[in-house]
FISERO-853791 format. One record per atom (N, C-alpha, C): x, y, z; residue in three letters. Coordinates in steps of 0.02 Angstrom, whole numbers, padded with zeros to 5 digits, always signed. Atoms other than C-alpha are relative to their C-alpha. Layout:
N
XYZALA ...
This chain:
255
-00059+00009+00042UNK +04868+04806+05623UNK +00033-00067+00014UNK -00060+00065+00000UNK +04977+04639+05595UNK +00057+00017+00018UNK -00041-00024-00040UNK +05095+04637+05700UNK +00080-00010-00035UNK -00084+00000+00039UNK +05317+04604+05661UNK -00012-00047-00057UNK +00014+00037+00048UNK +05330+04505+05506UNK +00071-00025-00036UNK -00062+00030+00034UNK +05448+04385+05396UNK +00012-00032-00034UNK +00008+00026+00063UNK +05491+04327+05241UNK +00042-00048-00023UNK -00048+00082+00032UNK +05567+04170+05152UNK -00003+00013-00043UNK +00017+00020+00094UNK +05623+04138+04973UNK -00014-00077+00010UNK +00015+00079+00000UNK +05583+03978+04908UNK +00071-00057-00021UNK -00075+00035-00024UNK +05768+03914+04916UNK +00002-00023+00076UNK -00004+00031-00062UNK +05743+03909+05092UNK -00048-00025+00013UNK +00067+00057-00023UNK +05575+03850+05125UNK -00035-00002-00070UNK +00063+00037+00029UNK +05487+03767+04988UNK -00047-00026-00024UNK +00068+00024+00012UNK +05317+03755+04953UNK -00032-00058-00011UNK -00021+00064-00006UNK +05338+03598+04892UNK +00015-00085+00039UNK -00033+00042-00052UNK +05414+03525+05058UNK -00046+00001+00053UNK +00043+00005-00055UNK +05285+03485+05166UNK +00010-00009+00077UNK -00047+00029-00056UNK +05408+03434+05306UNK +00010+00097+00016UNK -00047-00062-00008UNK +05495+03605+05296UNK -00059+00064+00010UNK +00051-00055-00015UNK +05330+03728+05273UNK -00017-00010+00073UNK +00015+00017-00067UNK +05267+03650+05434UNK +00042+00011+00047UNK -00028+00000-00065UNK +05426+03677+05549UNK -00008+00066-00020UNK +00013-00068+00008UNK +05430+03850+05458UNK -00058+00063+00041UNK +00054-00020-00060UNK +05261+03884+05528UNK -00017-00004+00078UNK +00011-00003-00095UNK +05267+03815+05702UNK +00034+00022+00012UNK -00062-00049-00028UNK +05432+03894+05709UNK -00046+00081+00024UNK +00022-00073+00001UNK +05369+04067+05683UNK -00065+00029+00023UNK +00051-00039-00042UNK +05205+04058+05755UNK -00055+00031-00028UNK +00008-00070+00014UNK +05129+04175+05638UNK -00090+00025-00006UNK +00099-00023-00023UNK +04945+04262+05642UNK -00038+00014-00077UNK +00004+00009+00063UNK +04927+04280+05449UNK +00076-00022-00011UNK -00049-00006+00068UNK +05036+04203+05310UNK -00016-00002-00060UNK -00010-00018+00087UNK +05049+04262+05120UNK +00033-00046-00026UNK -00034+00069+00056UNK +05080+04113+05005UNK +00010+00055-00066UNK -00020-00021+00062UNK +05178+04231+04850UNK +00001-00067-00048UNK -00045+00026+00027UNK +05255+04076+04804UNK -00062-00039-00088UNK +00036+00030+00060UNK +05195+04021+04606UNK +00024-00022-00039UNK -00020+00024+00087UNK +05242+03920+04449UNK -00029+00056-00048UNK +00025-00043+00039UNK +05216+04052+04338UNK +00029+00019-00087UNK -00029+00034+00064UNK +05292+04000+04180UNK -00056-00004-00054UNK +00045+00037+00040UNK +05133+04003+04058UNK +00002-00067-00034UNK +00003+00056+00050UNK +05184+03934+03917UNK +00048-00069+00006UNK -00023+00050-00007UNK +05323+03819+04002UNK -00028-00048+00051UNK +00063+00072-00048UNK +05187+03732+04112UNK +00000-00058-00036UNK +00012+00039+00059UNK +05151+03660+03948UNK +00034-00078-00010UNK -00056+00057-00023UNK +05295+03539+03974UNK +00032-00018+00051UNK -00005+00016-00063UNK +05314+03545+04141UNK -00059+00017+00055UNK +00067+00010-00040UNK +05142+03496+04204UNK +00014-00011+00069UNK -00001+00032-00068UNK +05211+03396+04358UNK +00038+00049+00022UNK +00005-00089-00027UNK +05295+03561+04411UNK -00027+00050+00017UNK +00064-00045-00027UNK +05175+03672+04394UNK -00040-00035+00060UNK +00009+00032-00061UNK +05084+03548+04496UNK -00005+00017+00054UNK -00046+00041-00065UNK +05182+03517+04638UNK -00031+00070+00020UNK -00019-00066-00028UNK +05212+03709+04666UNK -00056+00053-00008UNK +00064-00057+00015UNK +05040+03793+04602UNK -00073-00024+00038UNK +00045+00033-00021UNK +04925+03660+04674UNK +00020-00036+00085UNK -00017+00054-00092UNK +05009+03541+04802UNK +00026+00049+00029UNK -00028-00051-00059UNK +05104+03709+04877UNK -00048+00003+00041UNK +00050-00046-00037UNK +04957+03805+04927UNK -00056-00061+00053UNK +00025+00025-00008UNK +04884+03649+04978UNK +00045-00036+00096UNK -00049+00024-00044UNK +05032+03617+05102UNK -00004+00063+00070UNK +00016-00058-00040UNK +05022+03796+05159UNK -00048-00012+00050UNK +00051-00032-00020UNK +04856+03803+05204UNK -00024-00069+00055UNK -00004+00049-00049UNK +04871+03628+05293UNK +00044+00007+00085UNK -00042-00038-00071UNK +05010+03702+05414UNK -00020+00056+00036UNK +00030-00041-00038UNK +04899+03857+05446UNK -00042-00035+00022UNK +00044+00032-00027UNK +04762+03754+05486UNK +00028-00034+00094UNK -00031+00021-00063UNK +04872+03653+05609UNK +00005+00062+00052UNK -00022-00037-00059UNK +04939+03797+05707UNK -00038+00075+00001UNK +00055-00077-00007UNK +04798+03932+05684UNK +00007+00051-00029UNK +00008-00039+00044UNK +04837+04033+05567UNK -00022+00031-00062UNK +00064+00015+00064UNK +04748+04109+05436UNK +00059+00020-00050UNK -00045-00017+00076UNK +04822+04111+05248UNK -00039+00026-00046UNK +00034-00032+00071UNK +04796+04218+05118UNK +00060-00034-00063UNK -00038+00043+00080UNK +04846+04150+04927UNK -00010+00021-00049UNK -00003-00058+00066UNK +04865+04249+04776UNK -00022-00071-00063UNK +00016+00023+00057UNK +04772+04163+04623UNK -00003+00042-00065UNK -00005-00055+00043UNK +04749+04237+04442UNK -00078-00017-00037UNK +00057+00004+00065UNK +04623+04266+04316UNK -00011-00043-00058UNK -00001+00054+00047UNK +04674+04131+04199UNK -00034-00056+00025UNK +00051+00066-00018UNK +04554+04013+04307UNK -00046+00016-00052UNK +00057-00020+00045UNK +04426+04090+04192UNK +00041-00041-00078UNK -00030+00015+00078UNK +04433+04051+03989UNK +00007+00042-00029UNK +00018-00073+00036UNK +04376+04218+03925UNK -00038+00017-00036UNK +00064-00007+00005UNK +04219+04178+03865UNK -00030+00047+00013UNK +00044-00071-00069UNK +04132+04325+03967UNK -00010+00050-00064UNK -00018-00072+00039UNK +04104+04488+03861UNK -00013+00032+00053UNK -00012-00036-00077UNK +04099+04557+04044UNK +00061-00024+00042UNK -00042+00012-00032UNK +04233+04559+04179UNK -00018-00052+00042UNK +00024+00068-00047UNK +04229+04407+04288UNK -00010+00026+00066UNK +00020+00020-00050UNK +04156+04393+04452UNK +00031-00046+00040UNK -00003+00044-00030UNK +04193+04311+04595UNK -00041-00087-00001UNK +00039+00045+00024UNK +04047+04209+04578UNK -00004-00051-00072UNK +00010+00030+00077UNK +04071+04164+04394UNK +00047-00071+00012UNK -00019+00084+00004UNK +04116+03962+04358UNK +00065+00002-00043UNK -00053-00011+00038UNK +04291+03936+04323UNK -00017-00046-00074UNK -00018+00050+00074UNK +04370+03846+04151UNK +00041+00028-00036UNK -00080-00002+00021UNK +04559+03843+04126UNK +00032-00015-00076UNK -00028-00001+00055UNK +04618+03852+03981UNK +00078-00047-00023UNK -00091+00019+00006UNK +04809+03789+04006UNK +00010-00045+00059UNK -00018+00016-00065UNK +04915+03694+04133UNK +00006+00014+00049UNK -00030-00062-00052UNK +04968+03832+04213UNK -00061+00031+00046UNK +00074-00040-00028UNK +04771+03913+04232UNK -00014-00078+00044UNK -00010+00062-00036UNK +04749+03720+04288UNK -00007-00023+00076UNK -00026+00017-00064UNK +04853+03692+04415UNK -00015+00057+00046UNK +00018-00049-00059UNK +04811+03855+04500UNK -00056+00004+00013UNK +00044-00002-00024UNK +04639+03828+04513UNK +00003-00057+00034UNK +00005+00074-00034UNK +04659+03655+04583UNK +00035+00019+00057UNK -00040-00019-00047UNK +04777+03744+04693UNK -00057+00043+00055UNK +00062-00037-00032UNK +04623+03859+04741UNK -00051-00064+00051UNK +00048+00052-00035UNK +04527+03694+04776UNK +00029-00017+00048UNK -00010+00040-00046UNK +04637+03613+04875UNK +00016+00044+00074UNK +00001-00051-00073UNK +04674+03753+04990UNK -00076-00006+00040UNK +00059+00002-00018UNK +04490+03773+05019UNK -00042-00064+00053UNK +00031+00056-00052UNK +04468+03588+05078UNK +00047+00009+00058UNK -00047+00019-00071UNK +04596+03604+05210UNK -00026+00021+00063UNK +00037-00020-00059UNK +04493+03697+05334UNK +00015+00074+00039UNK -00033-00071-00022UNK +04615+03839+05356UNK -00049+00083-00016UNK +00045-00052+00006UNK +04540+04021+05378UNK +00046+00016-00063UNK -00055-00012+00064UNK +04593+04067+05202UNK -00032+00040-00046UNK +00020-00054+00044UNK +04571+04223+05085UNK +00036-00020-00052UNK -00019+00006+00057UNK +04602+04176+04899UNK -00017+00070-00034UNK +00007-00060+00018UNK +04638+04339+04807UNK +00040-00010-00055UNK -00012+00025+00059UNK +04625+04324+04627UNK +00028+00077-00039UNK -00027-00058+00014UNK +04732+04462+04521UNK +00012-00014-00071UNK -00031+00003+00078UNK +04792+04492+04336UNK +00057+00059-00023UNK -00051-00046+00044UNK +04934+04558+04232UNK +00039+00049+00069UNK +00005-00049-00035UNK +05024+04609+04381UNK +00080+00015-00033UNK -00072-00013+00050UNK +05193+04719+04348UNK +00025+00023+00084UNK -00013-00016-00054UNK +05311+04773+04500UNK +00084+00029-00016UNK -00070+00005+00005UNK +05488+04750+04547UNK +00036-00075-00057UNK -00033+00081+00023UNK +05579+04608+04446UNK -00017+00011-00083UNK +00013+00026+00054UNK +05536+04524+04286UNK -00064-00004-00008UNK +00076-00007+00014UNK +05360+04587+04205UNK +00001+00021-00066UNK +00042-00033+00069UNK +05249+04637+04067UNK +00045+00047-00017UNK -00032-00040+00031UNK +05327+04818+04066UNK +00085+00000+00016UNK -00082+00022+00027UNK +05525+04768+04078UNK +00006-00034-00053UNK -00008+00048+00074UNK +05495+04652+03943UNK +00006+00061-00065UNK -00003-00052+00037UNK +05433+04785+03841UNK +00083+00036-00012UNK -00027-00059-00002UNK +05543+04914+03880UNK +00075-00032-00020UNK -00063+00029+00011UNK +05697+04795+03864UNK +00013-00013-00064UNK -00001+00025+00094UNK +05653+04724+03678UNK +00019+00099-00029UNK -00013-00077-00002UNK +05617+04948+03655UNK +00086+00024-00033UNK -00079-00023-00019UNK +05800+04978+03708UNK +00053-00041-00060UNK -00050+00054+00017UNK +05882+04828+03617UNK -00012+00020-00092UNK +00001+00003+00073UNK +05792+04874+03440UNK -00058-00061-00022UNK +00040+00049+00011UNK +05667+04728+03433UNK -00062+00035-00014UNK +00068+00002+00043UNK +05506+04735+03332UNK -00053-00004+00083UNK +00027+00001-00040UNK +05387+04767+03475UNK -00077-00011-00025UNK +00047+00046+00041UNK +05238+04647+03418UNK -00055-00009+00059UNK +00032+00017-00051UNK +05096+04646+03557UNK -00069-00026-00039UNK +00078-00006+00017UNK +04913+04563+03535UNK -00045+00053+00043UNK +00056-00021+00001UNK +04757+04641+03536UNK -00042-00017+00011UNK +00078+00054-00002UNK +04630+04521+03559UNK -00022-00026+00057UNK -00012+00034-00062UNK +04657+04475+03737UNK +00017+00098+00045UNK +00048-00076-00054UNK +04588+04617+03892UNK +00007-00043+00069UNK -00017+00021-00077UNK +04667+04623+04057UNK +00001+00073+00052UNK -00011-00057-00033UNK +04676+04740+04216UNK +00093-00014+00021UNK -00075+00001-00010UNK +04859+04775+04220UNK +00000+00029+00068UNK +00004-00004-00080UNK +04884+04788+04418UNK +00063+00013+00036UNK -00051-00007-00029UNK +05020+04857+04511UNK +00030-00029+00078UNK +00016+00037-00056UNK +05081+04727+04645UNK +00005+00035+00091UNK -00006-00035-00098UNK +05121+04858+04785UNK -00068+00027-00010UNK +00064-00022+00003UNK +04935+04919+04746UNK -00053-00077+00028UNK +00015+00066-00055UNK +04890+04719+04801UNK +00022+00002+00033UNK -00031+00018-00045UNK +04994+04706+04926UNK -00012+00042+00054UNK +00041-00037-00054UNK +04908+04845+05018UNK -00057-00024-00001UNK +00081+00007-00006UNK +04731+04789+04961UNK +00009-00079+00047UNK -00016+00100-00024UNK +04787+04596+05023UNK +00007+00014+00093UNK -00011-00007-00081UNK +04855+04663+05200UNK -00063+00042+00024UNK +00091-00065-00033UNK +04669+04784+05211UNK -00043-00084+00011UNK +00055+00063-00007UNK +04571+04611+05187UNK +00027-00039+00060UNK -00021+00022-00051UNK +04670+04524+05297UNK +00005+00008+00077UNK -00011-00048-00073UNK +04674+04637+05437UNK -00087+00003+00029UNK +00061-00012+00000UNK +04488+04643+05418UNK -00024-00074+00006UNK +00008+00065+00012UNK +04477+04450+05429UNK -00062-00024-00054UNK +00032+00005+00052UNK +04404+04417+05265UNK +00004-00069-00039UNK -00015+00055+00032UNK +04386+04249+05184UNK -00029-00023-00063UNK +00040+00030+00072UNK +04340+04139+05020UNK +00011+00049-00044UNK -00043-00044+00038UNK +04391+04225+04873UNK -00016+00066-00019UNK -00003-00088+00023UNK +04407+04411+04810UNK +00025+00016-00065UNK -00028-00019+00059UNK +04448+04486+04641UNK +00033+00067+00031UNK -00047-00063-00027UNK +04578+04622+04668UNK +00055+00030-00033UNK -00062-00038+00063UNK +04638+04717+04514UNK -00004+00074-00006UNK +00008-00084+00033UNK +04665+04904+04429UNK -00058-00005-00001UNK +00074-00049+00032UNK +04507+05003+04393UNK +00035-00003-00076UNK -00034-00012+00082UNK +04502+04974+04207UNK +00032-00068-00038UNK -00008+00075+00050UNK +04522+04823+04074UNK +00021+00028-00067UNK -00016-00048+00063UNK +04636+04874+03927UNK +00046-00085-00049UNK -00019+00037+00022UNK +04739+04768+03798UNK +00053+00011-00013UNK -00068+00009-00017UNK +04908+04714+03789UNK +00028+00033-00045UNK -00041-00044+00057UNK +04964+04815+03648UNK -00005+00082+00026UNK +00006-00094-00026UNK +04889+04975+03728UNK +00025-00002+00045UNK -00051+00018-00066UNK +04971+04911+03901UNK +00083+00040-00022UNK -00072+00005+00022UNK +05137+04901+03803UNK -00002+00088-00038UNK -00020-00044+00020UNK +05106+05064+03719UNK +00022+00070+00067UNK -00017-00071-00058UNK +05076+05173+03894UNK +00074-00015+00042UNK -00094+00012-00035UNK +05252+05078+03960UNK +00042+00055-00055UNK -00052-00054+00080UNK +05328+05157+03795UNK +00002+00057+00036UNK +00024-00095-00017UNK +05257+05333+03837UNK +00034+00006+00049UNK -00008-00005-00079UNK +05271+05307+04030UNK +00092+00025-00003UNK -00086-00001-00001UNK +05474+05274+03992UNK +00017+00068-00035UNK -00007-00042+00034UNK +05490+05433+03877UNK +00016-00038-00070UNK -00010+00012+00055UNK +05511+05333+03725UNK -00063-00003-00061UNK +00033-00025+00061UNK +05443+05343+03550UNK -00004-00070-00058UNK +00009+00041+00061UNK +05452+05164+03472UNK -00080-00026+00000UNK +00079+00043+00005UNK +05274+05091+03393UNK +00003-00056+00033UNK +00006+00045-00037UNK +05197+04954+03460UNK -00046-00010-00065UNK +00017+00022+00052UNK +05127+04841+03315UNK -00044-00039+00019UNK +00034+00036-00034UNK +04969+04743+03350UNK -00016-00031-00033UNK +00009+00055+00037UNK +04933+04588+03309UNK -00053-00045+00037UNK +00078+00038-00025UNK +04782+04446+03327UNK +00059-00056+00023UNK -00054+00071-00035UNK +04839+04290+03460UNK +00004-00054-00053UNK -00030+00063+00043UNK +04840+04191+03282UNK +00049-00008-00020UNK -00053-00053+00027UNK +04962+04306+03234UNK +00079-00011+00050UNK -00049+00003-00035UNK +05066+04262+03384UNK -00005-00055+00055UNK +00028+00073-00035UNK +05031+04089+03441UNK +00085-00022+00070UNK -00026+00029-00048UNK +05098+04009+03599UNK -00022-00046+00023UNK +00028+00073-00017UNK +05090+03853+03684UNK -00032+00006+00025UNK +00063+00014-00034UNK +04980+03889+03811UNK -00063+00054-00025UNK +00053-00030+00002UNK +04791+03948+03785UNK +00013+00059+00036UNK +00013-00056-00043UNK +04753+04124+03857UNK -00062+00019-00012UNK +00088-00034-00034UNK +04570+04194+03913UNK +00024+00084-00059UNK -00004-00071+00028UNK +04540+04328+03778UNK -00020+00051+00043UNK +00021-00040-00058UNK +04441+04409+03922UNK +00024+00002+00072UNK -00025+00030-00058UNK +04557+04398+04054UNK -00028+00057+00070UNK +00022-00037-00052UNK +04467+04549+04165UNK -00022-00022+00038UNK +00029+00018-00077UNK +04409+04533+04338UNK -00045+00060+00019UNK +00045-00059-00030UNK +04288+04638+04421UNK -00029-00030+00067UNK +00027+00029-00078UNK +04240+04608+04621UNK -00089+00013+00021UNK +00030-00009-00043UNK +04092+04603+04725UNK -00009+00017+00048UNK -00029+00018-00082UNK +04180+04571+04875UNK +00039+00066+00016UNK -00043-00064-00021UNK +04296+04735+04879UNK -00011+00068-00048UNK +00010-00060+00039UNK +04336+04891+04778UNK +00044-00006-00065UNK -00041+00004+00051UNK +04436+04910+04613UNK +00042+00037+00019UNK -00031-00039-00038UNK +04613+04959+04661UNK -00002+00076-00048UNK +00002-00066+00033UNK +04670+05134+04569UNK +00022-00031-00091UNK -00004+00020+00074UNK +04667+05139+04391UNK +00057-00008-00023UNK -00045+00024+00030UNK +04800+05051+04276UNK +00055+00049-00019UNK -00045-00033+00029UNK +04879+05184+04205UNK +00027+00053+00068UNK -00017-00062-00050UNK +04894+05316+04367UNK +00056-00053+00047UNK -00054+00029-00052UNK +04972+05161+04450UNK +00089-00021-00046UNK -00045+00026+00050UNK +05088+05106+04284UNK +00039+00104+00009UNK -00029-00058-00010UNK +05137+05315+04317UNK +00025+00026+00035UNK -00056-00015-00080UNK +05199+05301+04490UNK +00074-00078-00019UNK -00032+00031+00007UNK +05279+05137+04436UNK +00057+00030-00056UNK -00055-00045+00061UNK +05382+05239+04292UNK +00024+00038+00050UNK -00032-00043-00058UNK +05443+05352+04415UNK +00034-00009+00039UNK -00025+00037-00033UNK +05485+05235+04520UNK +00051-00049-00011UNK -00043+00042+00032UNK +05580+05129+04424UNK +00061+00063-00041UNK -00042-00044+00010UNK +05681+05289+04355UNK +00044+00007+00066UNK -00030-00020-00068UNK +05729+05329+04531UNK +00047-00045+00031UNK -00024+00068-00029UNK +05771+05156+04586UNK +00025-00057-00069UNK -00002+00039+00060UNK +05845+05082+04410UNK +00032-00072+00033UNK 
């Protein structure tokens, strides 16, 4: 087991600050660290390339330079948008990226540069994940509530992933000293309109969900019609919907 543990926002340390990650780390010593930190803005990458950047690429790159220094190994959360969506299968570890956007971009370059640094380092690639905060199903459920036309595409296939369902599979690999990258999503590849319809259900509500083609609902940045993942390296966590059914529950309880 990993032993006491401790967390930063990125107000106080970073990612960015290469000065500041580094005292952060020798300060604390630590035996693994979890890089959360991401630009995750799709479609405002778009216009803020040198942002995304800094914080999706040069972070992890800063990170994994300060574990290196003081021996620690880092794990780093990537996504599925390294892919394009080409595939009519789920991606592989093995499969050859090709980014679509700034955003898919900078986080694979972020993948690279970690990689050259030398640090023991587990890249653990994920999709569509939903949790606490600002996600997929609050969005939903908020437009729902408000009366908004609830308009999802169809054309585009992801494993919707529940992040406390990573965040156990991330601390199992880790604990197990596991390196070089991992795919690590739901059991199960569904589409964002059927996503958006089992939030509906999940909540007890009753509004449609209207589906539409991504021409139908254009945005600035590209997206991987096939954005699924599928591993080699591990197991598929629990399926999308049994985890989107503890997350309803959970989010009732804890509004």
């Amino acid at each position: 087991m990993l032993g006491p543990h401790s967390a930063v926002t990125h107000q106080a340390v970073s990612v960015t600050d290469r000065s500041a990650v580094e005292a952060f780390i020798a300060a604390g010593e630590p035996e693994v660290v979890f890089n959360c930190a991401a630009y995750n803005e799709v479609d405002r990458a778009e216009s803020e390339a040198q942002l995304a950047h800094a914080v999706n690429a040069e972070g992890p790159h800063n990170v994994a330079a300060a574990c290196r220094r003081h021996g620690a190994a880092l794990v780093h959360f990537s996504t599925n948008f390294v892919f394009d969506g080409s595939h009519d299968e789920p991606y592989i570890e093995a499969d050859e990226p090709a980014p679509l956007s700034v955003y898919a971009k900078s986080k694979l370059e972020g993948e690279r540069l970690a990689l050259q640094s030398g640090a023991h380092l587990l890249i653990v690639r994920t999709a569509a994940l939903f949790g606490r905060g600002v996600n997929f199903p609050t969005r939903i459920l908020a437009r729902a509530r408000s009366g908004e036309a609830l308009r999802v595409v169809s054309d585009q296939k992801v494993n919707p992933t529940y992040a406390k369902d990573l965040a156990a599979a991330a601390l199992e690999l880790a604990e197990a000293g596991v390196a070089g990258i991992v795919h690590a999503v739901a059991a199960g590849c569904t589409t964002w309109d059927d996503f958006a319809r089992a939030v509906v259900e999940e909540a007890g509500r009753t509004e449609p969900v209207e589906s539409v083609g991504s021409g139908d609902y254009p945005t600035a940045a590209r997206r991987p019609l096939n954005g699924c993942l599928a591993t080699t390296r591990y197991r598929p966590l629990r399926p999308w919907r049994e985890a989107l059914h503890e997350w309803a529950l959970e989010s009732r309880q804890n509004p």
